[in-house]
N, C-alpha and C positions, 0 to 999 in steps of 0.2 A: 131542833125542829119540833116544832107543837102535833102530839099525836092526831088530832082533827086534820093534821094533811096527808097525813101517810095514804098509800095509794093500796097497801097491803091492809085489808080489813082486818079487825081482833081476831073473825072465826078463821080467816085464811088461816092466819097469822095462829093460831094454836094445831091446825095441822099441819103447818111446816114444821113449825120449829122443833120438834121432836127429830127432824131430818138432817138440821142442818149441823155445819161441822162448827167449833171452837166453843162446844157446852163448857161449863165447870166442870161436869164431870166425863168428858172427852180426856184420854190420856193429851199428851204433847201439848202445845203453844191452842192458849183459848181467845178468841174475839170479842171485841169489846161490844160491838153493838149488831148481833145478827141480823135485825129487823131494818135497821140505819143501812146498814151495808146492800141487804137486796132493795131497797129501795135505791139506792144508789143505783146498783144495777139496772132498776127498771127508769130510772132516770137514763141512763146511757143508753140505753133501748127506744124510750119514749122519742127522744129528740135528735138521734144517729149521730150523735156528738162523740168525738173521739175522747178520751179516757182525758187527757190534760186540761180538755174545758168542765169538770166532774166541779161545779160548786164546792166550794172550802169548808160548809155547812155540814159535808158528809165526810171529809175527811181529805186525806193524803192521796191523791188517785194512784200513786204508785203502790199505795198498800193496798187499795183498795180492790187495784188491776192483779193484784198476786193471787190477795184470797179467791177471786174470780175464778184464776185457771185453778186451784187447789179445788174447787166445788165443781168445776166444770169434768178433770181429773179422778173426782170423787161418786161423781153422777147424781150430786146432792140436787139439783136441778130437777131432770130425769124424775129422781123418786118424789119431789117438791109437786111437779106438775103430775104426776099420778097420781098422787094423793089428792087435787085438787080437784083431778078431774072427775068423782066419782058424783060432783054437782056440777054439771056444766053450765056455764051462762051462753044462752041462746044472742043474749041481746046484740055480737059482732057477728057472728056467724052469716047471713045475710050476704050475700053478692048480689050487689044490685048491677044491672046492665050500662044503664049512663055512666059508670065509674069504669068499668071495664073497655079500654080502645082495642079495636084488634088493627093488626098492624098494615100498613097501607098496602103491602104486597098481598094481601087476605080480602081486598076488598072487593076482589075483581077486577077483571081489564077494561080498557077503554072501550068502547061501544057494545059491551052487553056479552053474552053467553051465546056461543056459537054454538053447534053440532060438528061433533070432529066426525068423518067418515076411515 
């Protein structure tokens, strides 16, 4: 995958990676591609795609699905977006009203607002 698509920018991408798990210098079994991998992740997130349709591009989705819950278990995530948060990007943040439905039982009754006595 050509870094010009990664969805994780360089400067994100240098305060995660100090968080995340399978460095070289981690004790136990290390990951081949940290950056590759939460992009994946945020592939599985972007398109609500179950783990088996995971593009072959990023790997094995069964390895993929492991290191998940191990980071998940880890709370490398958790400290990933804490770290991130301390620049927030305003630009989703926004609720707009035409996007939000409220639900038909919330709209009111048939013929308008009574006075209850």
């Amino acid at each position: 995958m050509r870094s010009d698509r990664f969805v994780i920018t360089d400067r994100m991408w240098a305060l995660m990676e100090p968080r995340c798990l399978g460095k070289k210098s981690d004790l136990g079994r290390t990951g081949s591609d940290a950056r590759l991998f939460l992009e994946a992740v945020l592939w599985i997130a972007r398109t609500d795609s179950p783990w088996r349709d995971l593009p072959p591009h990023f790997g094995k989705w069964n390895t993929i699905f492991k290191r998940f819950r191990d980071w998940v278990k880890a709370d490398v995530f958790k400290r990933s977006f804490e770290a991130l948060s301390g620049e927030p990007d305003m630009e989703y943040v926004m609720v707009d009203g035409t996007i939000v439905k409220v639900h038909r039982h919330g709209q009111g009754a048939k013929g308008g607002l009574k006075a209850r006595l």
